[in-house]
Backbone bond lengths (Angstrom), bond angles and torsions (degrees), N, CA, C in turn:
res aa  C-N    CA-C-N  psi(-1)  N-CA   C-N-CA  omega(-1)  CA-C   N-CA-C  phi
1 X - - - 1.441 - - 1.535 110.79 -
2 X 1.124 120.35 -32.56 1.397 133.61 -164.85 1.896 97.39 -62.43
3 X 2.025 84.93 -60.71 1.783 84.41 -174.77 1.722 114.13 -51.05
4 X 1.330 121.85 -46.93 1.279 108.75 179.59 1.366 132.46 -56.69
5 X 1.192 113.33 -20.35 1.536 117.48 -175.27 1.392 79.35 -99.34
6 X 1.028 159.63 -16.54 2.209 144.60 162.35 1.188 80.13 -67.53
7 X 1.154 150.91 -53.64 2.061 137.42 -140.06 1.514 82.21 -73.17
8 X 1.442 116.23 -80.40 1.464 144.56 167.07 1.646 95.30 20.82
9 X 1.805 92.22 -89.21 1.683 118.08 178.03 1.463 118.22 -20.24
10 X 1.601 82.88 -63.40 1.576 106.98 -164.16 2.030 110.73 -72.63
11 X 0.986 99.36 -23.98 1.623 102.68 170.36 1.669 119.24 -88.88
12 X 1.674 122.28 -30.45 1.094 115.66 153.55 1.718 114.56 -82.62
13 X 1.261 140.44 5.81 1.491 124.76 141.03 1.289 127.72 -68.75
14 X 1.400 100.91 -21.08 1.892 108.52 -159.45 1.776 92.27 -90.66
15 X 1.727 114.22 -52.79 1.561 112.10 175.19 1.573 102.92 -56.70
16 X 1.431 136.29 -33.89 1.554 116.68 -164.65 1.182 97.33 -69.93
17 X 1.915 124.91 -49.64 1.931 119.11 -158.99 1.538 93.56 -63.28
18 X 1.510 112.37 -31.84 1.811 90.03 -171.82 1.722 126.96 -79.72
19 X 1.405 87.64 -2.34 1.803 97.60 159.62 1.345 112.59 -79.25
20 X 1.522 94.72 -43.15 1.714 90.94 -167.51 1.646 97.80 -63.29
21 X 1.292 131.23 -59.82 0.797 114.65 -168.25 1.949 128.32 -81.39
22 X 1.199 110.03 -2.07 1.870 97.92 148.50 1.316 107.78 -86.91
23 X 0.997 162.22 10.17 1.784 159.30 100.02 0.898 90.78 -7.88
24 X 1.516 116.09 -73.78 1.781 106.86 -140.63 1.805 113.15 -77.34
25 X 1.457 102.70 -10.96 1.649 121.11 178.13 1.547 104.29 -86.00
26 X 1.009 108.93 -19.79 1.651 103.24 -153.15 2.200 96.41 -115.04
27 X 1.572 93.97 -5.93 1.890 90.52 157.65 0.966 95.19 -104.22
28 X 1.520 158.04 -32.50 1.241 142.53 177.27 1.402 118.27 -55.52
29 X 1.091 121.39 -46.54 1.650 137.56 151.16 1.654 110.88 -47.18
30 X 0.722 120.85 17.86 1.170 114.44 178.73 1.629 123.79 -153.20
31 X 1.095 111.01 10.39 1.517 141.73 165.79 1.729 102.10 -54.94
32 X 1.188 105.89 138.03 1.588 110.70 163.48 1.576 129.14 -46.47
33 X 0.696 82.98 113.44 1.933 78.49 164.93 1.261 138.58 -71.52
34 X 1.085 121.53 95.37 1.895 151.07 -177.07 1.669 84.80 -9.68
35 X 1.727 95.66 129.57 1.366 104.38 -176.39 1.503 98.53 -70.32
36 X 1.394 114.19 -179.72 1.619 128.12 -168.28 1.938 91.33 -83.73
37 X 1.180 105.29 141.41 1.348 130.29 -177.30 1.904 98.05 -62.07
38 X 1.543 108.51 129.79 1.353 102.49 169.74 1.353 119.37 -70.95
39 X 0.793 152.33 143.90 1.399 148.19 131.12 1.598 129.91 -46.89
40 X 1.663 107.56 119.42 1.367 112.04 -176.97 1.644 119.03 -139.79
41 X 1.203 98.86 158.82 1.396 109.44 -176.06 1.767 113.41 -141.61
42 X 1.269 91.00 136.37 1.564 108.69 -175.34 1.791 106.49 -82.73
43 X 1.332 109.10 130.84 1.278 109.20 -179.00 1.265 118.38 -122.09
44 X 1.090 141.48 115.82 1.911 136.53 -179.98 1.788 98.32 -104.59
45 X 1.614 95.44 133.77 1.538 100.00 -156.97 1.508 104.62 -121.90
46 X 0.964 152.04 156.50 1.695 149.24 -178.37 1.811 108.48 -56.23
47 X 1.909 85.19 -55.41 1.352 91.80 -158.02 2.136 97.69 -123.88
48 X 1.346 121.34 156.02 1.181 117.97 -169.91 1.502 102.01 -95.48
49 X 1.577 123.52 -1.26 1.518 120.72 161.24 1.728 96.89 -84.51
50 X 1.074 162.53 -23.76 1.235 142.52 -128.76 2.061 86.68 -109.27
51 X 1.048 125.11 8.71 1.414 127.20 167.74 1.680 105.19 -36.39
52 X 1.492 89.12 -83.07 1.738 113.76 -165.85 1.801 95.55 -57.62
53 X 1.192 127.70 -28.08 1.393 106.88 -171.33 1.574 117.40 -82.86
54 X 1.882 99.77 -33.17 1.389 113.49 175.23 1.786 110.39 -52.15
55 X 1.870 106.39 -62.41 1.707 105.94 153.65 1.479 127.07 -18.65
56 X 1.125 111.83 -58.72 1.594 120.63 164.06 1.392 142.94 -47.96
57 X 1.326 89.79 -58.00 1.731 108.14 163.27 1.612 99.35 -58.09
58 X 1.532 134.33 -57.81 0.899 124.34 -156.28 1.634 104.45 -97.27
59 X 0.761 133.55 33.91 1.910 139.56 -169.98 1.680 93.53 -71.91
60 X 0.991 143.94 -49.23 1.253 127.13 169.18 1.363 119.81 -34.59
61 X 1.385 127.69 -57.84 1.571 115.13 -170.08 1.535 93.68 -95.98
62 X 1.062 148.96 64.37 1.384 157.35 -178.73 1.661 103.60 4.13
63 X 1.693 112.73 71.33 1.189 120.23 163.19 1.275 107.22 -75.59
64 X 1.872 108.79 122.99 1.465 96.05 -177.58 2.137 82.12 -127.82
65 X 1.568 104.40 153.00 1.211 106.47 164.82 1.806 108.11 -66.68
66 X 1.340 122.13 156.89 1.787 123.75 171.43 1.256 91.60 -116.93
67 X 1.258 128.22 -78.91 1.840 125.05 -176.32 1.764 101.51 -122.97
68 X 1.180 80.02 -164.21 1.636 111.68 174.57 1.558 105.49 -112.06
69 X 1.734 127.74 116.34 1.270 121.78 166.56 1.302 129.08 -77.09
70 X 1.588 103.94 -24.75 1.578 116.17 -169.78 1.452 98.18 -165.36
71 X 1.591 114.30 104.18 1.549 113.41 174.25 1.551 102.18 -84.05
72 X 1.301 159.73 -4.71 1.194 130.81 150.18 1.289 122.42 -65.11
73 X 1.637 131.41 -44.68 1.356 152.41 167.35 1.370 111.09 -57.94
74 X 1.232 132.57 -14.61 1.129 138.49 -177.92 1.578 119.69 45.93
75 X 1.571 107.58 43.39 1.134 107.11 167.97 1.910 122.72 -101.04
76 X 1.233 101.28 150.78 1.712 104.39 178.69 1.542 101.91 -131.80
77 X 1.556 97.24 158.68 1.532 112.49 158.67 1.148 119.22 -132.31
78 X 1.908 86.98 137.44 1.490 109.50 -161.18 0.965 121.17 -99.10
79 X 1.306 140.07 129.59 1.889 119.07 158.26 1.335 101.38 -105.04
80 X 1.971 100.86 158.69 1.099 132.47 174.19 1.648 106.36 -132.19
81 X 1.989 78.73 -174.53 1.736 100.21 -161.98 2.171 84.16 -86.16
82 X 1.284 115.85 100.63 1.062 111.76 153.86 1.440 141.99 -64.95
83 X 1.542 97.68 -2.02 1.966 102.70 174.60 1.619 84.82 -102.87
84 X 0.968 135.76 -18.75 1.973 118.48 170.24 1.627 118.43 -83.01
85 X 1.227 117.96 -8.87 1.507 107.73 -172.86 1.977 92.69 -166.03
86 X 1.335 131.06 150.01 0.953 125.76 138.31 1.623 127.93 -81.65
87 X 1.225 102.90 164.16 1.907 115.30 -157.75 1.752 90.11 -51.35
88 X 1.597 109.93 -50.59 1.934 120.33 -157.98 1.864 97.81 -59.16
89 X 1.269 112.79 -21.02 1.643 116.57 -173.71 1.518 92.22 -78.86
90 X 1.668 109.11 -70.76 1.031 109.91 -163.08 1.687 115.07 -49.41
91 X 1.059 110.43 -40.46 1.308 115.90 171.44 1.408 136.69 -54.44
92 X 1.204 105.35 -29.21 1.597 134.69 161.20 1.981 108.09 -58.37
93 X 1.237 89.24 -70.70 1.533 105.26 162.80 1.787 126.86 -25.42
94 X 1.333 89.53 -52.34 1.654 100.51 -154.70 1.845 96.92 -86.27
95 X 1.577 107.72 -19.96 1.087 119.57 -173.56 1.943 121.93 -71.11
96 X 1.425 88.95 -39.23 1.317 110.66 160.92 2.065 121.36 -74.22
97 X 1.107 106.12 -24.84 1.361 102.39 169.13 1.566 120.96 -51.93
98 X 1.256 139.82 176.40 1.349 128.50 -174.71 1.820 90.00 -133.77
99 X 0.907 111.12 15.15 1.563 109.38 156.64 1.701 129.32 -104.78
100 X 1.274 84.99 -12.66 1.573 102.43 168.76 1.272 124.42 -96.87
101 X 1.114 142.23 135.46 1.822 162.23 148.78 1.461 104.74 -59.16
102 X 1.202 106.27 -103.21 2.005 107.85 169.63 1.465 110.61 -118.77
103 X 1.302 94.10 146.16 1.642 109.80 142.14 1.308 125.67 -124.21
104 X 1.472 110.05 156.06 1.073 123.06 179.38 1.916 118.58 -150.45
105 X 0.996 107.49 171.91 1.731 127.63 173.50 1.370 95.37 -56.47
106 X 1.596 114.63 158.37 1.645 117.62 176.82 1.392 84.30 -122.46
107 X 1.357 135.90 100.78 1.373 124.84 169.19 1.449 107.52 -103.65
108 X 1.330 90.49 159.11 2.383 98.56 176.65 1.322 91.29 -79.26
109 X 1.609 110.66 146.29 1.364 121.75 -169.80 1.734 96.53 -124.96
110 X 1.839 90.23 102.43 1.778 99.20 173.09 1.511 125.58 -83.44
111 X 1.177 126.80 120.69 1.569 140.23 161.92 2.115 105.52 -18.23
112 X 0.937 114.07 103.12 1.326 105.83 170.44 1.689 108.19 -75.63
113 X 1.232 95.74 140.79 2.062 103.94 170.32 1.793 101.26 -52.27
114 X 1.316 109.62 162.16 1.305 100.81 -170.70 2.245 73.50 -135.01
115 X 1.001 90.01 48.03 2.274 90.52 171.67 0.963 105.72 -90.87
């Protein structure tokens, strides 16, 4: 009698951890999904007033300044409306403006293996 009520024990511990643990799989699974990546672009500009006008000129694809990367260099990063224009247009665009110097892509810059 003894062993059955140990089996008993031992089978309602073993069914409770395996609840606990598809619970604990099945809120992890169920976490939000990482909003969609903004889109940005690096801008080098003549002058450090020509911000708000470049914004202006470009108010259609909702060029908005985010920071300042380099206030001597006068570079900023911008986001836009990426369902109105892609970055390679906009970039084309901004290049031809006469308030702009360069633009370019804001890419993450990965460590290469050195093997």
């Amino acid at each position: 009698m003894k062993i059955s009520y140990l089996l008993k024990r031992l089978s309602i511990l073993f069914f409770t951890l395996a609840l606990f643990f598809a619970g604990l799989s099945s809120c992890k699974s169920n976490q939000p999904e990482p909003l969609e990546k903004e889109v940005s672009i690096l801008v080098q500009l003549y002058e450090d007033t020509a911000v708000q006008a470049l914004e202006d000129t470009f108010v259609d694809y909702t060029l908005t300044k985010e920071k300042v990367v380099s206030r001597p260099t006068k570079i900023y990063l911008f986001t836009f409306n990426s369902k109105k224009i892609t970055d390679v247009e906009l970039i084309k665009l901004l290049k031809e403006s006469s308030l702009v110097k360069e633009a370019q892509q804001n890419r993450t810059v990965q460590i290469r293996n050195d093997e």
